[in-house]
N, C-alpha and C positions, 0 to 999 in steps of 0.2 A: 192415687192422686197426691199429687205435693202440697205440699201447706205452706202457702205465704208467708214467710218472717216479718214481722214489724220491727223498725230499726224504732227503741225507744229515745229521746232525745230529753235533757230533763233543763229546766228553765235556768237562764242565763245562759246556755251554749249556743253554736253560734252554727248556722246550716244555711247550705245552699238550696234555694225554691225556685225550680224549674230554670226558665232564663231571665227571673225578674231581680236575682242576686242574691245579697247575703241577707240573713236576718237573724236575729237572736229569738230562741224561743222564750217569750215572755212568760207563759203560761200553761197552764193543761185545763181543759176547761172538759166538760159532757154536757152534751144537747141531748134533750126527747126528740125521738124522731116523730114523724107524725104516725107510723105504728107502734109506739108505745116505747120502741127500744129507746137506749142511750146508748149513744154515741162518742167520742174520747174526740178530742180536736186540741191542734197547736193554734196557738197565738202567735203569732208571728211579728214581731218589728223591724223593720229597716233601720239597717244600722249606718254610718257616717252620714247621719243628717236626712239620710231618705226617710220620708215621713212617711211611710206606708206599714199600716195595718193588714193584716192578713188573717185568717181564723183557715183553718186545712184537717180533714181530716188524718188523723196518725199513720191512715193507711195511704198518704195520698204518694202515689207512685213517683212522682215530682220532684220530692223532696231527701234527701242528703248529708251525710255529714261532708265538712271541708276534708280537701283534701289534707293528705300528710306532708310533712315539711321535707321527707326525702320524692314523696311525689310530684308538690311542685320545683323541688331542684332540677329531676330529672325531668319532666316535660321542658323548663325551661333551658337545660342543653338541647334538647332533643327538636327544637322550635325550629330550628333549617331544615331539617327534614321533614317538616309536615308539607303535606302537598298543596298545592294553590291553583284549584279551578275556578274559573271564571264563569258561571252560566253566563250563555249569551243574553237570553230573553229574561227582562225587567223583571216582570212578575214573577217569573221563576224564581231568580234569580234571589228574590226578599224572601217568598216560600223555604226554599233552599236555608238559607243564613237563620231564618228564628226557625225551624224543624231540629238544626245544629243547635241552636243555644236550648229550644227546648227540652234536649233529650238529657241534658245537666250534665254532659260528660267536658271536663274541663280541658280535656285537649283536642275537642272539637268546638269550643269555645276560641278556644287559643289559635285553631285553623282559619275562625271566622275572622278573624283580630288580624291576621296576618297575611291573610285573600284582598279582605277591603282595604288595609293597609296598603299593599303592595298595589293594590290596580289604583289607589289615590296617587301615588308616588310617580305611577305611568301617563295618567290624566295631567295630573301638575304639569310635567315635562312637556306634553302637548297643549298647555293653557288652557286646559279642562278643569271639570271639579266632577265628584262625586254626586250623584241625587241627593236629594235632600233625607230620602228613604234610609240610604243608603250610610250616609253620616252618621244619621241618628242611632244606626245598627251598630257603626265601629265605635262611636261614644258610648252607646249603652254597655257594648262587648267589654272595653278597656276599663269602664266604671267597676264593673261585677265580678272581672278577671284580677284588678288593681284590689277593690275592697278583699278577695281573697287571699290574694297571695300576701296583702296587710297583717290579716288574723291569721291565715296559716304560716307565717316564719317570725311572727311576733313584732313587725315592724310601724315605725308610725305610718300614716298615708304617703306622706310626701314621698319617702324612701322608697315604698313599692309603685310609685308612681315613675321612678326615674329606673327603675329593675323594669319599668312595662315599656319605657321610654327604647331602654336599652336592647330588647328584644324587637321591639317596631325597626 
C-alpha cells in the first residue's frame, strides 16, 4: 500500500485552495476530534483583500503550493495551444469550468480563462453577452490566475493584471 505524503506548508506562505484562490497560511492549529484524536488544520486567509477565512485539514487534497516562476512563464507561452471547448448544454457547461478550477491544476485554470474569454469575444461580435453564470466564472478564473502569477514572479497586482490582460 502507498502512503500519502503531506505537503507541509509553514505560516506566512502563500497556497493555492482548490478553485477558491490564493491564501497565506496564517496558522497551524489541532482540533479534538469527537473520538478523542487531534487533528493538525491550516488557517487559511485571503490574500489581495479577499476576506476569507478558511480552517482545512493538512491532509486536505485541494490544497497546493503556487506554482514556480519557470512554470508560470512556461504555461504562459504555451497559452495558444491550450485547447478551447465549448460545451453546448448550460449546466454542463458551469459543471465542466468549476470541476477545471476545482482540480487546482493551473493550466486548466488558465484553459477555463481562455474558453470563456474566447466564446465572450464571439458573443460581443454577435451583440451577445455571456450568462451571468458564466462571467462570474471568467472574473473569479482571472482573479485567482492574476493573484498567482502576482506572488509567483514577485510582481505588484496591477502588472500581473496587464500579463493576464496580454494573454486574454
Amino acid at each position: 500500500m502507498v502512503k500519502k505524503v503531506i505537503r507541509m506548508y509553514q505560516a506566512g506562505q502563500y497556497v493555492r485552495y482548490r478553485g477558491n484562490g490564493v491564501f497565506r497560511v496564517q496558522n497551524i492549529v489541532s482540533k479534538r476530534l469527537r473520538d478523542g484524536k487531534e487533528k493538525q488544520y491550516y488557517v487559511l486567509e485571503g490574500v489581495f483583500g479577499m476576506e476569507m477565512r478558511i480552517t482545512t485539514p493538512m491532509d486536505h487534497p485541494g490544497l497546493r503550493e503556487l506554482i514556480s516562476k519557470a512554470e508560470a512563464e512556461d504555461v504562459m507561452i504555451q497559452v495558444s495551444q491550450l485547447e478551447v471547448e465549448w460545451p453546448q448544454d448550460r449546466r454542463m457547461r458551469g459543471e465542466v469550468f468549476k470541476t477545471m478550477l476545482a482540480s487546482n491544476d493551473w493550466k486548466k485554470s488558465l484553459q477555463v480563462l481562455k474558453t470563456i474569454y474566447c466564446q465572450k469575444v464571439i458573443k460581443e461580435r454577435n451583440h451577445k453577452q455571456l450568462t451571468a453564470e458564466e462571467t462570474e466564472i471568467l472574473d473569479h478564473t482571472r482573479r485567482i490566475l492574476t493573484e498567482e502569477l502576482a506572488l509567483t514572479l514577485a510582481l505588484p497586482l496591477s502588472s500581473a493584471k496587464e500579463r493576464m490582460t496580454q494573454i486574454e
